[in-house]
PLY file of the C-alpha trace (Angstrom):
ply
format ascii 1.0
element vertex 474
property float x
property float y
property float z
element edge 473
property int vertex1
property int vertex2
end_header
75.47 36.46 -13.84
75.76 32.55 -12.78
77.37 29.89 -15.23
75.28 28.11 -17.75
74.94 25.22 -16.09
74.08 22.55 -19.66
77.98 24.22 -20.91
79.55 24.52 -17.64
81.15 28.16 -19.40
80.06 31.41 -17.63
78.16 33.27 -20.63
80.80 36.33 -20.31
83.44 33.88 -20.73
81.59 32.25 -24.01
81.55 35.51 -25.55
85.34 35.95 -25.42
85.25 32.62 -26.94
82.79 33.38 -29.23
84.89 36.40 -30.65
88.56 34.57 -30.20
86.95 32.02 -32.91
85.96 34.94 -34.91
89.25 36.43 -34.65
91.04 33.46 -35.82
88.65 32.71 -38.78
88.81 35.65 -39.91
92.96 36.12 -39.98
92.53 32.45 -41.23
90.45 33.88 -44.33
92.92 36.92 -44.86
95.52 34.37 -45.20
93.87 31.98 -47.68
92.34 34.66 -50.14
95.16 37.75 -49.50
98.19 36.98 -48.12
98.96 33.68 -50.24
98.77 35.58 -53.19
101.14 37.45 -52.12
104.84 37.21 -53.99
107.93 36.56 -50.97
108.98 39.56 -50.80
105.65 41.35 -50.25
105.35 38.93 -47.57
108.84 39.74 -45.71
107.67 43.06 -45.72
104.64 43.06 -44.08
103.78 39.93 -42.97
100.24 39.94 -40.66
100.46 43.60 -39.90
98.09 45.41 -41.31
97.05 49.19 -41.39
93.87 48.33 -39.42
96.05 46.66 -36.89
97.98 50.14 -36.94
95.15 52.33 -36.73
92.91 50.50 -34.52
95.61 48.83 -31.91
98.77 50.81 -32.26
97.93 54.56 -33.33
99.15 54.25 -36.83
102.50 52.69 -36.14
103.49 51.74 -40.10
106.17 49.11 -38.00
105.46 46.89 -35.94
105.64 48.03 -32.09
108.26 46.22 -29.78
105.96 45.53 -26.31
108.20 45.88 -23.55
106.15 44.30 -21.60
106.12 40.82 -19.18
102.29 40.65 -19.07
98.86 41.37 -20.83
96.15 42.55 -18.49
92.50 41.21 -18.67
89.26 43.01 -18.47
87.92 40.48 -15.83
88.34 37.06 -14.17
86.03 35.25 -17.13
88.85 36.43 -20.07
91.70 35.37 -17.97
90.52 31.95 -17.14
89.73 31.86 -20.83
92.93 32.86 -21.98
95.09 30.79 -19.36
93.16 27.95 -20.29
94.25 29.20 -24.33
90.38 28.96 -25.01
90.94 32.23 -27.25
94.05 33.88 -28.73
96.42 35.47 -25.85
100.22 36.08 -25.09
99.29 36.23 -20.99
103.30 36.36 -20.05
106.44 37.01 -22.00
107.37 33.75 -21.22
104.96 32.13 -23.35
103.99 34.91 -25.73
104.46 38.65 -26.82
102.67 40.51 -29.75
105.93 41.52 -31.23
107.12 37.56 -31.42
103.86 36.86 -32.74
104.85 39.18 -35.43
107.58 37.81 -36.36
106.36 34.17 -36.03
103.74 34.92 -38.18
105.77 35.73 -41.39
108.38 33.77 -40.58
105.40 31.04 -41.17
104.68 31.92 -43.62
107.99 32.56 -45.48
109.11 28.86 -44.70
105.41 27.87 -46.21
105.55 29.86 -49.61
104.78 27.77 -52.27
103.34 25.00 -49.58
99.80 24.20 -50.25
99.01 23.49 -46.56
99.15 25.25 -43.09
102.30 26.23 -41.37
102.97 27.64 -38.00
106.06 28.98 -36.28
107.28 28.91 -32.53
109.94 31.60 -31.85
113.00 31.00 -29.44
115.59 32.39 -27.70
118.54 30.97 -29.84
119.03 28.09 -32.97
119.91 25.83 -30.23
117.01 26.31 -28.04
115.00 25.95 -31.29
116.75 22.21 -31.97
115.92 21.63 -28.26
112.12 22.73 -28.90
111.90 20.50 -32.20
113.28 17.24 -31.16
112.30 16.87 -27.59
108.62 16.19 -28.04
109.63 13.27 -29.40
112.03 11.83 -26.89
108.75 11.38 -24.25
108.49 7.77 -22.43
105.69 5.94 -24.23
106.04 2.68 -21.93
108.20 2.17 -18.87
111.28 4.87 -18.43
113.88 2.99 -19.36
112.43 1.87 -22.69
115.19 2.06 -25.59
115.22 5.37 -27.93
116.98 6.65 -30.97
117.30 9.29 -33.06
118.71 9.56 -36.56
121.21 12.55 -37.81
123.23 13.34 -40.16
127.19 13.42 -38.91
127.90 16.67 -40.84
126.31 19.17 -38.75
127.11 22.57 -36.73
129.33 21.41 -33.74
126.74 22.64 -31.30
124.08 20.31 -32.42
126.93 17.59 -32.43
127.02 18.76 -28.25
123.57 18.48 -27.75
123.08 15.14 -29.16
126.06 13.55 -28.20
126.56 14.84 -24.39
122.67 16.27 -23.97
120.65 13.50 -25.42
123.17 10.02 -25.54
125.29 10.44 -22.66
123.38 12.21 -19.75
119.81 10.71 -21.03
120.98 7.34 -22.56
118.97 8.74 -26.34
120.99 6.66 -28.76
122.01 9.06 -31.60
122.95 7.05 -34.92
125.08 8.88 -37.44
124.60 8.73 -40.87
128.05 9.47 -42.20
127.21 9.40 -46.06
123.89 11.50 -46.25
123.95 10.72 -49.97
123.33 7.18 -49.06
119.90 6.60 -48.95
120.29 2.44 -47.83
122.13 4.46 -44.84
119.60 6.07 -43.49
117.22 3.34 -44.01
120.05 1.09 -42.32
119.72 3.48 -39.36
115.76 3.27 -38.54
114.20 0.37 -35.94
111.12 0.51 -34.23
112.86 2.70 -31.38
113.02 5.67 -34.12
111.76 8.77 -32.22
112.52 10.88 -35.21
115.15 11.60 -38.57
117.07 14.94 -38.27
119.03 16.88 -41.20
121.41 19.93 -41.85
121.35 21.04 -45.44
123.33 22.84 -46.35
125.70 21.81 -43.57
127.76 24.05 -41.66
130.68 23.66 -42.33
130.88 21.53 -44.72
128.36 22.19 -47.28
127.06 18.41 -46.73
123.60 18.26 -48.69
120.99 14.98 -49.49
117.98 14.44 -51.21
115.57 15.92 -48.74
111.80 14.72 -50.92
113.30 10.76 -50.67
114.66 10.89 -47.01
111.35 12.59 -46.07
109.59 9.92 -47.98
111.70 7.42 -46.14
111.00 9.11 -42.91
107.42 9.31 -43.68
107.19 5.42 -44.32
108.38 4.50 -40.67
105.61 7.31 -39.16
108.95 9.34 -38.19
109.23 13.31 -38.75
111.67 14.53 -40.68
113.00 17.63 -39.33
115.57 19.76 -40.73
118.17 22.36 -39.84
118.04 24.78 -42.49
119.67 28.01 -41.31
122.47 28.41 -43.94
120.14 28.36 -46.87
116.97 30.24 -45.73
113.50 30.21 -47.58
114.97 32.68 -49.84
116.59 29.67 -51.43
114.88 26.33 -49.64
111.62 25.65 -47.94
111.94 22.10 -46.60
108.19 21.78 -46.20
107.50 22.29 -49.63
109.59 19.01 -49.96
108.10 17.01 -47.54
110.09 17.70 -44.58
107.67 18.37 -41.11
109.84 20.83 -39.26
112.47 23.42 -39.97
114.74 25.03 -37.62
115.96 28.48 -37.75
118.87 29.54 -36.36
118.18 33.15 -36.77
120.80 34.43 -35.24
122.38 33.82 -38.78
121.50 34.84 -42.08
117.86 35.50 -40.70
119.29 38.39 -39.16
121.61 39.31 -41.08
123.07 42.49 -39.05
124.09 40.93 -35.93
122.35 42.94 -33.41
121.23 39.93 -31.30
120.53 35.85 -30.86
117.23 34.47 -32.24
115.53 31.06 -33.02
113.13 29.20 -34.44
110.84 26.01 -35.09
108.68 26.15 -37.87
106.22 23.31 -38.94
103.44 22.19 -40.79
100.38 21.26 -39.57
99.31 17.68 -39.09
102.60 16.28 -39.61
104.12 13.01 -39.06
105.01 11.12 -35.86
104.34 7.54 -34.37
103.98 9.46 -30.94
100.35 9.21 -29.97
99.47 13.00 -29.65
96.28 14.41 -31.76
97.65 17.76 -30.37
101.20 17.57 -31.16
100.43 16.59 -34.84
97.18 19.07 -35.27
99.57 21.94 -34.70
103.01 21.29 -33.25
104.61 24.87 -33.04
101.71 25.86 -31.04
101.52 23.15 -28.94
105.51 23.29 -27.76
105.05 27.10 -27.40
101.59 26.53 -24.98
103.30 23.76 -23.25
106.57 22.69 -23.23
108.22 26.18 -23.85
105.97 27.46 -21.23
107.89 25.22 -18.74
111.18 25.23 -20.29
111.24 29.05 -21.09
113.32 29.64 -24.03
111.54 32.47 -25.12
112.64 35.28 -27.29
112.68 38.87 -26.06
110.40 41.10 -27.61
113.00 43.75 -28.85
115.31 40.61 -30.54
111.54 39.32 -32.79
111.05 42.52 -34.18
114.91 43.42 -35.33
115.03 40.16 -36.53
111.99 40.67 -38.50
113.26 44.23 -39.71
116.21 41.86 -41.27
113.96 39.64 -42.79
112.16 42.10 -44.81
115.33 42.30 -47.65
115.57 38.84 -47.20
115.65 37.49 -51.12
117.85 40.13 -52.13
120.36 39.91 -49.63
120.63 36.60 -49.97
120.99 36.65 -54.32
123.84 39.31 -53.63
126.00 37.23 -50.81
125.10 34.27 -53.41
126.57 35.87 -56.72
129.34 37.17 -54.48
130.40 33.90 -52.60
130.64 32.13 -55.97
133.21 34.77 -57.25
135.36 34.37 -54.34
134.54 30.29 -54.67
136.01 30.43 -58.02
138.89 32.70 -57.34
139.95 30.12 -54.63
139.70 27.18 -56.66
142.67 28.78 -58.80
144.61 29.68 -56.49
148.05 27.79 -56.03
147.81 27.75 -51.54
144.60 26.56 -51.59
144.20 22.63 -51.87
140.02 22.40 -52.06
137.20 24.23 -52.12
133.71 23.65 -50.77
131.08 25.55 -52.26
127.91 23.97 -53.73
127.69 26.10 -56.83
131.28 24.86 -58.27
130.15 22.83 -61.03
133.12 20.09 -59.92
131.67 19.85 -56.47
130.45 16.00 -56.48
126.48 17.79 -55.01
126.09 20.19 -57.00
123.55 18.50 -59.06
121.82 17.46 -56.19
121.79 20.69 -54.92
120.75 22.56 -57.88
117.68 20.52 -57.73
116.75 22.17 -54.77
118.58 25.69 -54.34
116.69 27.88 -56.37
116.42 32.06 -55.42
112.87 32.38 -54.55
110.67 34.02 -57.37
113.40 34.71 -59.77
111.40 34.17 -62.58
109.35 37.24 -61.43
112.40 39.30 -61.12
113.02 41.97 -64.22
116.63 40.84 -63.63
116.04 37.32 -64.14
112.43 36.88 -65.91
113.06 32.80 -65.44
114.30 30.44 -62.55
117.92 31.15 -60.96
119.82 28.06 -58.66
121.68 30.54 -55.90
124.11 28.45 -53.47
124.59 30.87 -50.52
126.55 32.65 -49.02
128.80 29.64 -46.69
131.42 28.36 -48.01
134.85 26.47 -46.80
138.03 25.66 -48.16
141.37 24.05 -47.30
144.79 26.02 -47.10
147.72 23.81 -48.79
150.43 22.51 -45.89
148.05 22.08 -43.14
147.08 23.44 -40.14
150.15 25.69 -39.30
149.68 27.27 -43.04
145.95 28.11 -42.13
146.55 29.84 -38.99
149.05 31.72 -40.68
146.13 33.10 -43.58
143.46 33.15 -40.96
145.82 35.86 -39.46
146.73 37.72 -42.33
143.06 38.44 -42.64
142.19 42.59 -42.44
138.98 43.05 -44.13
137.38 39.53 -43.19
136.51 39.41 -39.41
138.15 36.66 -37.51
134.84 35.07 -35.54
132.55 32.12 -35.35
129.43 34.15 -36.02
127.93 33.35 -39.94
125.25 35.08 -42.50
126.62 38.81 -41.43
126.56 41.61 -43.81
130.09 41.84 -43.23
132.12 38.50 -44.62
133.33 36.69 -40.98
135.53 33.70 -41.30
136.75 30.80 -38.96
138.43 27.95 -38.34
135.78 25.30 -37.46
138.88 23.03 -35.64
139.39 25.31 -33.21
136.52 27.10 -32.77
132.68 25.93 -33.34
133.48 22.31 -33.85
136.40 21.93 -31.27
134.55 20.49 -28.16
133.71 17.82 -30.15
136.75 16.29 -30.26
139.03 14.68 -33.28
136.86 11.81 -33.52
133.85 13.46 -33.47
135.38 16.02 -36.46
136.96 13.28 -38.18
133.61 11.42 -37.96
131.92 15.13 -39.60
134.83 15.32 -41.93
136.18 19.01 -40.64
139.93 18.59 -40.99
142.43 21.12 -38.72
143.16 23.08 -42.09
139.69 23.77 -42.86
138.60 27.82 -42.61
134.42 28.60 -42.68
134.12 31.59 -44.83
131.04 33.35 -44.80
130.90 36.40 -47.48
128.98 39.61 -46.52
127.70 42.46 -48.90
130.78 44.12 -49.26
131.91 44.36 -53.12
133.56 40.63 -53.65
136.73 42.06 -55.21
137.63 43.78 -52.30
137.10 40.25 -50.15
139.19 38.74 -52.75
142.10 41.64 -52.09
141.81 40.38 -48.70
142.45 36.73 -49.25
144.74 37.07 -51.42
147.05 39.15 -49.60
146.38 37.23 -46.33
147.20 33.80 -48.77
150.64 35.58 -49.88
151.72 35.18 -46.34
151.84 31.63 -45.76
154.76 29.70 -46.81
157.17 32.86 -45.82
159.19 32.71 -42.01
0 1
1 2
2 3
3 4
4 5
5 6
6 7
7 8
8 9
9 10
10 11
11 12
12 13
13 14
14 15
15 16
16 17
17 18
18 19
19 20
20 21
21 22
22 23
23 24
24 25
25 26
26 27
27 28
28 29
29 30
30 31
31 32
32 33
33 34
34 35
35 36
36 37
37 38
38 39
39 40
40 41
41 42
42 43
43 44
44 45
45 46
46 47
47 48
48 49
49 50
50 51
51 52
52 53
53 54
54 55
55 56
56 57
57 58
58 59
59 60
60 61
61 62
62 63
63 64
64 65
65 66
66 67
67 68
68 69
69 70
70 71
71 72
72 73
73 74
74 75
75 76
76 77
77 78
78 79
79 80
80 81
81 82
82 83
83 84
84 85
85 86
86 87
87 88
88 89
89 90
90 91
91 92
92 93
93 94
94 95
95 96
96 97
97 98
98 99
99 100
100 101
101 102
102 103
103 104
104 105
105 106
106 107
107 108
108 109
109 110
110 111
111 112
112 113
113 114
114 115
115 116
116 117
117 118
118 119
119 120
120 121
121 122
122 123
123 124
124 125
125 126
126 127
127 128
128 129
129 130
130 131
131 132
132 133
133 134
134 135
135 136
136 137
137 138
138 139
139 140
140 141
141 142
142 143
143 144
144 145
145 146
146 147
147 148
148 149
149 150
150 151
151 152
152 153
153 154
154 155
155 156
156 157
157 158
158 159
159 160
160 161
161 162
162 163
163 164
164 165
165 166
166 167
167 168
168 169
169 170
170 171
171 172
172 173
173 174
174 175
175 176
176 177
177 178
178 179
179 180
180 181
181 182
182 183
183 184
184 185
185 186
186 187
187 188
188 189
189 190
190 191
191 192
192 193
193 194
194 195
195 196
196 197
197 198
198 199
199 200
200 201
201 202
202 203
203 204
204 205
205 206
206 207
207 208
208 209
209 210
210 211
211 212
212 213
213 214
214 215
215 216
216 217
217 218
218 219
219 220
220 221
221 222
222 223
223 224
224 225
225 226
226 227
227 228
228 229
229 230
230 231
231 232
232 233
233 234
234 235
235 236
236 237
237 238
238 239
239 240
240 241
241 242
242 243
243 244
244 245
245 246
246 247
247 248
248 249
249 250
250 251
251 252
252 253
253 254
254 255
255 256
256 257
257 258
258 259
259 260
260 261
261 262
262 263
263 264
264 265
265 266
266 267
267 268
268 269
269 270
270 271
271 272
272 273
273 274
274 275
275 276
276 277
277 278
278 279
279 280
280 281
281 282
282 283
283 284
284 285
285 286
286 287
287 288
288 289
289 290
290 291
291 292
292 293
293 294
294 295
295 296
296 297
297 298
298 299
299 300
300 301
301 302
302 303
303 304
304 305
305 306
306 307
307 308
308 309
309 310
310 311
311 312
312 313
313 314
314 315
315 316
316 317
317 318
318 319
319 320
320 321
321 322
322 323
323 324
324 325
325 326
326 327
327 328
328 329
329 330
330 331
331 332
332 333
333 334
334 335
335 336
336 337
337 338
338 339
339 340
340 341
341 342
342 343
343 344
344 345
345 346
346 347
347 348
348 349
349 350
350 351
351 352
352 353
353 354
354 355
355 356
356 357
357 358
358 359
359 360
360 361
361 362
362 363
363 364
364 365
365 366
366 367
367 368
368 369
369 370
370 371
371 372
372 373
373 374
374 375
375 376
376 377
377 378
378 379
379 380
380 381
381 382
382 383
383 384
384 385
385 386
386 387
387 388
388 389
389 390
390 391
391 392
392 393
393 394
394 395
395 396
396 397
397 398
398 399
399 400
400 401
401 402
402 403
403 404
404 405
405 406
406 407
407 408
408 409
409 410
410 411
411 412
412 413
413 414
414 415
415 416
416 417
417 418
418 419
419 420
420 421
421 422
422 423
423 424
424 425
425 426
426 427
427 428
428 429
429 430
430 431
431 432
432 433
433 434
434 435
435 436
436 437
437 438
438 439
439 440
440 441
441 442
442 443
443 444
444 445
445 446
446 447
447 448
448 449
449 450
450 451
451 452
452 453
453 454
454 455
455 456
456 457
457 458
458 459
459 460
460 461
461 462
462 463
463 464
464 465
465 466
466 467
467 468
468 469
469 470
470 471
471 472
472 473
C-alpha cells in the first residue's frame, strides 16, 4: 500500500495511531472513573496493573513482570517509525523506556497526585540525584545569547549532594548563579532572592539533615507570581505524609533510594509533576506534560535511566508504603522524646517535639495519608517521619565517641531503611561541602542523622543509651 498522500501518514501507520489514541483514552478513563476513587493504599498496591493486563499480556502474572530486556520489537517498519517518532505509546529502548518502569512510574504518579484534582505524570531515574538533574535542567536552557545571566533559587538546608550539584555542577563549572535562602521561614527572603534571571525556586522539606521546613502553598504562590516552578525535594517525607502538588508545588523529586524503598536492595529516582505547570520558559511541550517530555528527550540523551529489575523492587516497597511510614513515625517520636531528656544530649531536631520552633508549621502540612479512614484512627493524624538529628553535649570528640558505641543502629549514610542507620552528616554526606558551606546549612561537627527503622523503639533506645553512657569516660 502507498502513503495517503492529503495526510502524508502511510494508512498502516494511521492505524497504530488510531489504536495508540485509543489506548491512552481509554487508561485515561480507567483513571478518572476507577482508579481515583481509589483510597492510597489500594493504589500502592496495584497501581495500573490490572488482571486483564495479566491475562492478556503476561499469562496471569498477579505481579508485575521485570522485562529484562534492552529493546521492544515492532511488527513492521510503519509501527516503528510511529513509535520512534512517539506518535503512539512505546518504550523502543531501555534507555528511554521499559514496561516494568512504566509500572512503577505510573503509581508513583499517582501516589504523589492523591488528593490532586489535576493530572500528574512521573519520569523514573537512575538515582535522587539524577532525578534533581532531570527536574532543574530544563530550565537552565539559553533563551538569548549563551552567555546571558541565570539563577536559581534554593533553600541552604539541603542534602549535601544537592549542595555539590548546585554549587560545583551548576555555579562554578556553568557560571548558574545559585542564591541561598538561609531562613526558609522568611518569606521577604525568598522574594528578596527572585529577578528577572529566575530560571526556577527549589525546596527540601523536610530537610535532610536538619529537619528545615517552610510554608510550601505561599512560596509556591510566590513562585507562581514570577512564572517560576516551584519544585521540591521531598524524599524524607513521602506522599504517605506530603504531596507537594496538592499544595501548589509543580515538581517533586524522589529520591527513592530512601524511604521509597525502604529495604535497601538498590538506587532509584524520580521526577514527578503535574501537568501544565508553571515556567517563563517558552515550551508548550515542557509545560503540557513535563515528565514525559524530559523522559522522550532529554533523558533519552542524557541516559539516566532506571534498570528494570530496580522499578519493580522499588515498587514492591511502595506497596506498604502508609503503614511503614505511621510505624517509623510513632517510633522516631519515642526515641525523639527519650533524647530530649537525656543529660549528654544538648538538642534535638525532630519536627513532632512540640518545642521545636516548626512544628506548627509543619503540622499544617504532615498529616498520615487517610488516617481518618483507618479503624485505628477514624479522624486525621499529623505523623513527622522517621529522620531525625540531634546534638551530643561536648562536641565533636563526644559524638564520635556515641556514634561508636552504637551496636544495634548501623553506622552509614544510607536513610528510610527498615533497619534504624545513623550518621554523622560532618563527616560524611555533607563533608565535601566544606565548613562554610555547613555552617551556611547549619550542620554543626556534633550533629548525628538518625534515621529509625521498624525495629521495636525500646530496643533502639537500649542502644543509644548504652552507646550515650560511653562518652565522657577515658
Amino acid at each position: 500500500m502507498g502513503k495517503d498522500e492529503s495526510m502524508g501518514i502511510p494508512p498502516r501507520m494511521q492505524d497504530y495511531i488510531d489504536a495508540g489514541e485509543r489506548y491512552l483514552a481509554e487508561r485515561g478513563r480507567y483513571i478518572r472513573e476507577e482508579v481515583k476513587k481509589w483510597k492510597f493504599d489500594t493504589i500502592a498496591v496495584h497501581g495500573l496493573y490490572t488482571v486483564r493486563d495479566a491475562i492478556e499480556d503476561y499469562q496471569g502474572s498477579i505481579i508485575e513482570p521485570i522485562f529484562m530486556s534492552t529493546a521492544q520489537a515492532y511488527r513492521d517498519s510503519d509501527e516503528m517509525a510511529a513509535a520512534l517518532a512517539y506518535k503512539i505509546p512505546t518504550w523502543a529502548y531501555s534507555r528511554i523506556a521499559n514496561p516494568s518502569t512504566y509500572y512503577y512510574e505510573w503509581t508513583l504518579a499517582l501516589l504523589e497526585g492523591y488528593g490532586f484534582e489535576g493530572e500528574t505524570s512521573c519520569c523514573s531515574t537512575s538515582s535522587g540525584m539524577s532525578a534533581i538533574m532531570t527536574a532543574v535542567q530544563p530550565f537552565l536552557r539559553v533563551r538569548g545569547h549563551v552567555h546571558e545571566p541565570r539563577n536559581i533559587v534554593a533553600t541552604a538546608q539541603c542534602y549535601g549532594g544537592t549542595f555539590q550539584q548546585f554549587t560545583v555542577r551548576l555555579m562554578q563549572e556553568r557560571g548558574i548563579e545559585v542564591r541561598w535562602v538561609l531562613d526558609a521561614t522568611n518569606l521577604d527572603e525568598w522574594a528578596s532572592r527572585i529577578d528577572a534571571n529566575t530560571r526556577l525556586v527549589y525546596g527540601e522539606l523536610p530537610s535532610n539533615p536538619q529537619l528545615g521546613f517552610f510554608d510550601l502553598r505561599a512560596v509556591a504562590d510566590l513562585a507562581h507570581s514570577h512564572e517560576l516552578p516551584l519544585i521540591v525535594d521531598s524524599t524524607v517525607a513521602t506522599p504517605a505524609l506530603l504531596r507537594p502538588i496538592c499544595h501548589g508545588a509543580d515538581i517533586v523529586v524522589q529520591s527513592a533510594t530512601k524511604t521509597l524503598t525502604s529495604s535497601g536492595f538498590g538506587v532509584c529516582g524520580a521526577v514527578i509533576a503535574r501537568k501544565n505547570l508553571v515556567t517563563n520558559i517558552d515550551d508548550d511541550q515542557l509545560k503540557a506534560d513535563f515528565s514525559l517530555c524530559v523522559k522522550y528527550l532529554q533523558n533519552r540523551d542524557f541516559g539516566p535511566n532506571l534498570h528494570p529489575m530496580q522499578a519493580v523492587m522499588t515498587l514492591n516497597d511502595m506497596r506498604t508504603l502508609r503503614s511503614k511510614i505511621d510505624l517509623m513515625s510513632r517510633s522516631t517520636m519515642k526515641v525523639a522524646r527519650f533524647l530530649e531528656r537525656h543529660p549528654k544530649i544538648e538538642s534535638v531536631q525532630y519536627l513532632g517535639l512540640p518545642d521545636h520552633p516548626l512544628h506548627d508549621l509543619a503540622s499544617r502540612y504532615l498529616w498520615l495519608v487517610d488516617a481518618e479512614y483507618d479503624e485505628q484512627y477514624g479522624k486525621p493524624v499529623n505523623r513527622y517521619g522517621h529522620l531525625m538529628s540531634f546534638c551530643v553535649r561536648g562536641g565533636a570528640e563526644n559524638a564520635r565517641t556515641f556514634f561508636d558505641g552504637l551496636q544495634r543502629i548501623w553506622r552509614a549514610t544510607d536513610l528510610g531503611r527498615i533497619k534504624s542507620v545513623a550518621t554523622i552528616p560532618a563527616i560524611s554526606t555533607h563533608q565535601q561541602q566544606g565548613e562554610a558551606g555547613r555552617s551556611l546549612a547549619n550542620i554543626p561537627p556534633h550533629m548525628v542523622r538518625l534515621c529509625v527503622g521498624g525495629e521495636h523503639p525500646d530496643d533502639i533506645i537500649a542502644d543509644l543509651d548504652q552507646a550515650l553512657s560511653k562518652v565522657g569516660k577515658k
